[in-house]
N, C-alpha and C positions, 0 to 999 in steps of 0.2 A: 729406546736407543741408549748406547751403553754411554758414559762418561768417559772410559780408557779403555785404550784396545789393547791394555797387556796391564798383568798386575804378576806379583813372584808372590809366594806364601810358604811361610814352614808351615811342618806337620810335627808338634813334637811328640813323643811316646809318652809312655804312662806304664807307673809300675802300680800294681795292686799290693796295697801293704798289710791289707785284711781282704781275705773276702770269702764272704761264707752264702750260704742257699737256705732262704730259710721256707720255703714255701713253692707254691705254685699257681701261676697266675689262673683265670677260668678258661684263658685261651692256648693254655702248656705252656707259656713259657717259665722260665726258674728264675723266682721273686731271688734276688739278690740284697744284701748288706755287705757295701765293700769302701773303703779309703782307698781312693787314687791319688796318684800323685804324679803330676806332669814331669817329663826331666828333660835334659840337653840334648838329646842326642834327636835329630828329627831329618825328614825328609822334606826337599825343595820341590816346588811344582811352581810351573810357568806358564799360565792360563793368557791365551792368546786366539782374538778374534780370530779364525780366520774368512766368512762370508759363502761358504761354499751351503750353507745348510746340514752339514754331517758332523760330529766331533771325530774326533782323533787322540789318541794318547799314545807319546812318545819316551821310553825305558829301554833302555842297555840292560837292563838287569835282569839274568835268563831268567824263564817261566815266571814274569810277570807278564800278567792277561792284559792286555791292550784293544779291547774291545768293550762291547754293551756289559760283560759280567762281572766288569769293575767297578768299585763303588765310587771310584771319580766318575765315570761314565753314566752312574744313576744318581749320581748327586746335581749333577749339570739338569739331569732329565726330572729331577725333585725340586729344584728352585724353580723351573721353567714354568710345572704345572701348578706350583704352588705361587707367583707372583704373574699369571700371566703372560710373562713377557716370551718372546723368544730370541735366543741370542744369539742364532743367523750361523750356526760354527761353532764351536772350540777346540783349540788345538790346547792342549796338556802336556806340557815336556816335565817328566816325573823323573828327581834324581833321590833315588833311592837308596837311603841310610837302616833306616830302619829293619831288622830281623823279620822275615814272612814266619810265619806259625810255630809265634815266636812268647806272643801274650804281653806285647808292648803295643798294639792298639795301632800296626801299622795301615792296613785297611783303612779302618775309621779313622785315623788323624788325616793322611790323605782326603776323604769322604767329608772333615770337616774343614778343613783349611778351602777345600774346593767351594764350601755356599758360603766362607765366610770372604773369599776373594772375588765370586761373584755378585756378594752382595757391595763389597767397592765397586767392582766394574761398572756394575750397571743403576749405582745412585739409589739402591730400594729401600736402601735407612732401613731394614728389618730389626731389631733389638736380638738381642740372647737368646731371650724363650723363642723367639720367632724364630730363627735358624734349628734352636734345640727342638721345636715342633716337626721339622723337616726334617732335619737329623734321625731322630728315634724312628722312625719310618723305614731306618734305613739298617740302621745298624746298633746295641744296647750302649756298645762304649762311643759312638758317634758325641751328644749332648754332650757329654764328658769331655771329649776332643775337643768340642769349640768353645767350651770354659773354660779348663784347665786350673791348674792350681793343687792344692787340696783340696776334695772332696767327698765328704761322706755321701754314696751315691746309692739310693733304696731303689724300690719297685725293680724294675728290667734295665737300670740304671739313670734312667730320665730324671728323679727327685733328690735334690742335690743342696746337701748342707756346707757352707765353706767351714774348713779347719785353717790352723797353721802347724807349720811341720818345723820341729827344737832345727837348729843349725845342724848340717849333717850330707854327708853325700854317699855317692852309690858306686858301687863294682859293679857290674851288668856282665854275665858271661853266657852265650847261647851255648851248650853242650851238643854235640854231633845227633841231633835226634830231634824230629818235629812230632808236635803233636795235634791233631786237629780239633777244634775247638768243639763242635757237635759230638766227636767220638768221645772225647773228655766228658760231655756231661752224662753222655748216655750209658759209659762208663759207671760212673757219681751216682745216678739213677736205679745201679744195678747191688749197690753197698750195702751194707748195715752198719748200724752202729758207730757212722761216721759225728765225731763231734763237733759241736757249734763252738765260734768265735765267741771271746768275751768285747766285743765291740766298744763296749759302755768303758770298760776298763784300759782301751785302746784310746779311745777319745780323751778320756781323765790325764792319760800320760801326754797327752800333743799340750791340753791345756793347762799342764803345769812345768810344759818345756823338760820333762823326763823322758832323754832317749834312753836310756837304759829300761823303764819302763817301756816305751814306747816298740822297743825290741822284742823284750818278753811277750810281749803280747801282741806278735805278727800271726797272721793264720790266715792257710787258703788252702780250703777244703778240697778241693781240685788235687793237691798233692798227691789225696787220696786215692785219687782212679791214675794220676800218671804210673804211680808204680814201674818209675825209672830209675835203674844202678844210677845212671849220668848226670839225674839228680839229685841226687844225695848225693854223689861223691862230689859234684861243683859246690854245694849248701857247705861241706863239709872243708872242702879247700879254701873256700871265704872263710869261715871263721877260722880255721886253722893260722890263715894270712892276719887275723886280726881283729875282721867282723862283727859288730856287737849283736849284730842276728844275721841269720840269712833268709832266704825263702826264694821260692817258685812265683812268679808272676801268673795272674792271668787263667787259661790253661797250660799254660808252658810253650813253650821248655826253656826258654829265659828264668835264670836265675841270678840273685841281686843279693849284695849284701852292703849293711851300713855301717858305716864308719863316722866319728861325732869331729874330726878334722878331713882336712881336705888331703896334707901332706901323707896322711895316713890310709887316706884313699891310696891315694898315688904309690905309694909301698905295697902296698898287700896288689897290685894291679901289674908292677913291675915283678913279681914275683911269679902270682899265676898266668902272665899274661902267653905264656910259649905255650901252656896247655891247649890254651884255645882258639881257634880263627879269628873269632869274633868276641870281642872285649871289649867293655867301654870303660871309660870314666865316666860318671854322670852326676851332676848338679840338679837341685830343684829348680823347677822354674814357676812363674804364677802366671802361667797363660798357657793354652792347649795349642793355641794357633798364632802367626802374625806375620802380618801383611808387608813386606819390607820393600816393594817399589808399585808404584800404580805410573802409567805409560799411555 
């Protein structure tokens, strides 16, 4: 029986500020080594009994799936099986901020923010790892999502070391072009002579509070198979604006760059901001998820 018949949850995104392939698991999937980093910009969902026996998800936002082959829709159906219980309904009113095939983890933020606001609803005390068990079943940046923070994130993304990230904020720009996250790697799959991350040397720069360091040594192998003009030219208009590096999130086609002030976020943001539809400012945050009313 649930405790509250409505809870609200953000979903917030995630920029990759390393991330490279180093491997292959026994079951195909691509052993990852990547730094995530949660930021501001996230999507609301409104997890609401409703008693009929069926879910429902509710978005304004064209061509989002509002059925079974959403990951809030199998996240509902992954707590269920995994505690048990059954929650009689839910109704999901999803306001959607976050970029679709974008490489900011809007799927899976949603996907996590959803077991982390059913686990308020319905009192199941689950810990971390117990949602991030559920999670990765589901999706590799899912565990990711309902941590948040910095995270050096190994295997398929599930084994996860905390960093801290020098002071510092983000330009976010989506360029006119999606790229699909499977095509991307099979793409990567398809390469030679693609180079590895220095990781170790990425990590040295967080723990001695060296963003300029910390810049130098951004990398995601992914770039490699996007082999997009609209990426380089956005990589190329952040730092031009100021940028102390830029890079490709994710698979794309979200592109980011760091700035070590905020005001100077804010400049280089009003400058390229006509270029693009879609622009953020974006702030670190230390949490992937968070529950802001239970009802």
């Amino acid at each position: 029986m649930a405790k509250y018949n409505s809870c609200t949850a953000v979903a917030f995104g995630k920029l990759n500020l390393t991330l490279d392939i180093v491997g292959r698991t026994a079951d195909g999937y691509h052993e990852l080594e990547t730094v995530m980093q949660s930021v501001s910009i996230f999507d609301s969902l409104c997890l609401r009994l409703n008693g009929t026996g069926e879910h429902k998800i509710i978005c304004e936002k064209e061509g989002f799936p509002c059925d079974s082959s959403n990951l809030i829709w199998k996240a509902i159906d992954a707590f269920e099986d995994y505690t048990g219980l059954k929650t009689g309904g839910i109704t999901v009113k999803a306001d959607k901020r976050l970029p679709s095939m974008a490489g900011m983890a809007g799927g899976s933020a949603d996907c996590a923010a959803t077991l982390c606001a059913l686990n308020e609803m319905f009192g199941t005390g689950l810990s971390k790892s117990q949602l991030c068990e559920i999670g990765v079943r589901l999706g590799a940046d899912v565990p990711f999502c309902i941590v948040g923070g910095t995270q050096l994130c190994r295997g398929v993304g599930e084994k996860m070391t905390p960093l801290w990230l020098p002071r510092c904020a983000f330009v976010v720009v989506k360029p006119d072009v999606s790229i699909s996250t499977p095509a991307a790697f099979r793409k990567y799959d398809g390469l030679d002579g693609v180079p590895h991350c220095d990781t170790q040397a990425f990590v040295r720069s967080l723990k001695t509070n060296d963003i300029a360091g910390m810049c130098a040594h951004m990398f995601n192998a992914l770039e490699f198979a996007a082999q997009e003009k609209e990426i380089e030219t956005a990589k190329h208009k952040l730092l031009d604006a100021g940028a102390l590096g830029s890079l490709m999130t994710g698979s794309g086609s979200a592109v980011f760059g760091v700035f070590d002030h905020p005001q100077k976020a804010k400049a280089a943001f009003e400058k390229i901001k006509t270029d693009y539809v879609q622009a953020w400012i974006c702030n670190p945050v230390s949490s992937g998820t968070q529950v802001i009313s239970l009802e």
